[in-house]
C-alpha positions in Angstrom: 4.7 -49.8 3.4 5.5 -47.5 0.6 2.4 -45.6 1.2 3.3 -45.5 5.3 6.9 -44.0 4.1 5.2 -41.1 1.9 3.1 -40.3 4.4 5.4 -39.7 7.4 8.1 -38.3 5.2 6.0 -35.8 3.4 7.5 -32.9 5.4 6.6 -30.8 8.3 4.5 -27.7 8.2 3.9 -25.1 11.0 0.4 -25.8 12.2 -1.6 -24.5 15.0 -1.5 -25.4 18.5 -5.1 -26.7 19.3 -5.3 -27.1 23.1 -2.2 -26.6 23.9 -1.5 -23.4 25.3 -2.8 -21.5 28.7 -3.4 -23.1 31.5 -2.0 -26.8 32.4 -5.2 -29.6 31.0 -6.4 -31.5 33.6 -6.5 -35.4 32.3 -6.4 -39.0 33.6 -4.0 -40.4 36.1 -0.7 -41.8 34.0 -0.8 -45.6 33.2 2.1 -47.5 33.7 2.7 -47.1 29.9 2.8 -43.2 30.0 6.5 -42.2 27.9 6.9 -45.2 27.2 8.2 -46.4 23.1 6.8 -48.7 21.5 7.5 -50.3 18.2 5.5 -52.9 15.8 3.0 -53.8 18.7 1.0 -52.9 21.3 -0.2 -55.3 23.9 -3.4 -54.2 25.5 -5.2 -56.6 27.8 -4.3 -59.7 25.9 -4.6 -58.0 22.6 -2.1 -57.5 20.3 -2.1 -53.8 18.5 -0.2 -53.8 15.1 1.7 -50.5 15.0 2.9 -49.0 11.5 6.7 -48.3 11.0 8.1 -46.1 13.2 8.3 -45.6 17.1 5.0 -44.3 19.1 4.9 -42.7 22.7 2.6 -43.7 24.9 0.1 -40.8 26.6 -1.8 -41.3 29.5 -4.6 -43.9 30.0 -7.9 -42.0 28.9 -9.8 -44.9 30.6 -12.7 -43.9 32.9 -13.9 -47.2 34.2 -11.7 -49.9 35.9 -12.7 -52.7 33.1 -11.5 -50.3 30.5 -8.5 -49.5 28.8 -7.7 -46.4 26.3 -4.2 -45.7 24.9 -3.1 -43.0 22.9 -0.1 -43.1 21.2 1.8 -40.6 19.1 4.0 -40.5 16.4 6.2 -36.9 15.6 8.3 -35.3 12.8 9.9 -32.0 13.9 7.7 -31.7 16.3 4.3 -32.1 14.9 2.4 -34.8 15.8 2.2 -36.8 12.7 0.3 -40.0 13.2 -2.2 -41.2 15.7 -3.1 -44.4 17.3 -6.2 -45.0 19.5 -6.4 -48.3 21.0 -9.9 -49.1 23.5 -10.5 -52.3 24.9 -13.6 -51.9 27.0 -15.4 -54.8 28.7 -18.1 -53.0 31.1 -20.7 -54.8 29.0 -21.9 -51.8 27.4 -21.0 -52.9 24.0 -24.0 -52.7 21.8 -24.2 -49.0 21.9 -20.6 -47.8 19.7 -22.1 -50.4 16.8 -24.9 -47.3 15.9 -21.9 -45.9 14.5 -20.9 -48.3 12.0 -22.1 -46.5 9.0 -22.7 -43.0 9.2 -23.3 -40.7 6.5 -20.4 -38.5 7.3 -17.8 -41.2 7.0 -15.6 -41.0 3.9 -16.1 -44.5 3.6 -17.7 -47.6 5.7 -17.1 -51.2 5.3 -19.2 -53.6 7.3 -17.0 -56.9 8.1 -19.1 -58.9 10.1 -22.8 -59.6 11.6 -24.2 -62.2 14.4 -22.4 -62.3 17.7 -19.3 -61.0 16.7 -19.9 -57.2 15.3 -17.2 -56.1 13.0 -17.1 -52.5 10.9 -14.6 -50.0 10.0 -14.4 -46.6 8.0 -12.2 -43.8 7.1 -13.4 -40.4 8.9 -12.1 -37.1 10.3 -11.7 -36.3 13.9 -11.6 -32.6 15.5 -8.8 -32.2 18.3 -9.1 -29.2 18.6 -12.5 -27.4 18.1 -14.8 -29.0 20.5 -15.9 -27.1 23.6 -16.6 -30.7 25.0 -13.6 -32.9 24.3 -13.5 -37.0 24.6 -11.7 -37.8 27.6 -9.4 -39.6 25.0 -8.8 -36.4 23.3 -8.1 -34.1 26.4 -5.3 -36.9 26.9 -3.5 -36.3 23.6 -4.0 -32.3 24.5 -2.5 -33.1 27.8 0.3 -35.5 26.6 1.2 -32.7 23.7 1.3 -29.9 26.0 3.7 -32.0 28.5 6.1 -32.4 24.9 5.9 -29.4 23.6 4.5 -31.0 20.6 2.6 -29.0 17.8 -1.2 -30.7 17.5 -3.6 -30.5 14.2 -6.7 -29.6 15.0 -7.9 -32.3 13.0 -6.2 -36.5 11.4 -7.7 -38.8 9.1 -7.7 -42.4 8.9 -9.9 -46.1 9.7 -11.2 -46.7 13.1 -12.1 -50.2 13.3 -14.2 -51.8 15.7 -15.3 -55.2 17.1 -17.7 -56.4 19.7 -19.9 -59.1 21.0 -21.4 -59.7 24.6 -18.8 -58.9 26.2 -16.4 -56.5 25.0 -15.7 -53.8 22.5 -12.6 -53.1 21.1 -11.9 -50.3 18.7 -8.5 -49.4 17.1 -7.7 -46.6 15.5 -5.4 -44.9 13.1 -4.7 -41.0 11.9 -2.7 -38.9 9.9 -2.2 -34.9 10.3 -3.4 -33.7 7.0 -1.5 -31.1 7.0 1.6 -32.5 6.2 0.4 -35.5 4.2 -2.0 -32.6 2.1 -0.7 -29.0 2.8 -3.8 -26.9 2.4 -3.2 -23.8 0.3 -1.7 -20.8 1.5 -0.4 -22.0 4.6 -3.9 -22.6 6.0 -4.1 -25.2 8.3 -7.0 -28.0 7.4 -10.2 -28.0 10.2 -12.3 -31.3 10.6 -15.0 -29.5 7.9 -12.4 -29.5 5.4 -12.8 -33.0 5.9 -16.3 -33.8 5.2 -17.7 -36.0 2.9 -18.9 -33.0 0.7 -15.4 -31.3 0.5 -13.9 -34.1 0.4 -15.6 -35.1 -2.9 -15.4 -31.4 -4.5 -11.7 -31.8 -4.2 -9.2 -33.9 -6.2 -6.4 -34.0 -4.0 -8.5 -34.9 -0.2 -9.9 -37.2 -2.6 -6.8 -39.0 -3.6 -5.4 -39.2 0.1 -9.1 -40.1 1.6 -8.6 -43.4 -1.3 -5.1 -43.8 -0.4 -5.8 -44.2 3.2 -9.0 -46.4 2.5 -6.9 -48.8 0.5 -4.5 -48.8 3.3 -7.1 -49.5 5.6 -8.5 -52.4 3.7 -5.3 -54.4 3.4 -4.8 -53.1 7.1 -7.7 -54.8 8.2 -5.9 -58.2 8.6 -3.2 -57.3 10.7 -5.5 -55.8 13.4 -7.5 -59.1 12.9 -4.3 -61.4 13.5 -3.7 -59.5 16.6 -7.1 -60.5 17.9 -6.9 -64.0 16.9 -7.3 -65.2 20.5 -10.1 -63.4 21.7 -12.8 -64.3 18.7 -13.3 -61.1 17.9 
């Protein structure tokens, strides 16, 4: 919790709008949860998210497939978008493929947490939001639901994505921090997903401390996304 509470109160920064100006985004329909506030959970098709401290607005569904669902959800402090959570519950029976990702060298850290039918990994990476030419669908949902708010995006959060699969389903959470505010970089610059790399990462002191202070978070984490799936097996 203490770590949570330094994060989101670490203060607000002006940062760049990345895909939020111009023209209006075109985006998925809105899910019944669009606007919506929701506070320590998140139910998605049977599945319990946990959701850290703190209230989180729902954005449209990003889901391109009937037996899919994808959530994003948003968390702001004078209107920046703060925090991140990604939630994907996806039982087309394609669920072999996201597992390639598991461990890949640009990751600031992977764990593996489980093998045989049940696949089970998560890490601590970087994501880009706003220097892609070709954006997930997932991410041209935040773009859309920050545009509709007003809200400041970075163009890059860190934090753990886990996932979890077997025959038939996937289902990836995931959890981000603006780096801007929780690491201001120097001279007012605002941070790009490069900054975040493995290799800057290590050449750097302070991305190192936050990249081990979000992996320890992460690992004691772990459990609560793994109570809210205590039903399903996963």
């Amino acid at each position: 919790m203490a770590l949570l509470r330094s994060l989101v109160l670490a203060g607000a920064i002006a940062v760049a709008v990345a895909g939020c100006a111009g023209s209006p985004l075109v985006g998925p329909a809105p899910s019944d949860r669009q606007g919506q506030t929701f506070t320590g959970s998140l139910t998605v098709q049977g599945i319990s998210v946990p959701l850290p401290p703190g209230p989180w607005t729902a954005g449209a569904d990003a889901s391109t497939h009937p037996d899919a669902t994808r959530i994003v959800l948003t968390s702001t402090h004078a209107g920046v978008i703060d925090r991140l959570v990604y939630v994907s519950v996806d039982r087309t029976g394609d669920t072999a493929r996201p597992f390639r990702r598991c461990d890949d060298p640009g990751y600031l850290y992977a764990a593996d947490a489980g093998s045989g039918e049940v696949r089970r990994c998560w890490h601590i990476r970087a994501i880009s939001l706003g220097t892609l030419d070709d954006p997930a669908a997932s991410t041209l949902a935040l773009r859309r639901s920050a545009q509709a708010q007003q809200l400041f995006l970075p163009a890059t959060m860190i934090g753990p994505r886990y996932q979890f699969a077997d025959r038939h389903r996937r289902i990836v959470v995931e959890y981000y921090w603006n780096p801007d505010l929780i690491a201001p970089a120097p001279n007012g610059a605002v941070w790009l997903p490069q900054d975040w790399s493995r290799a800057a990462v290590a050449a750097d002191p302070a991305r190192s401390a936050v990249a081990a202070r979000l992996r320890d978070w992460a690992a004691d984490w772990y459990a609560d996304v793994r109570a809210g799936l205590r039903d399903t097996g996963a």
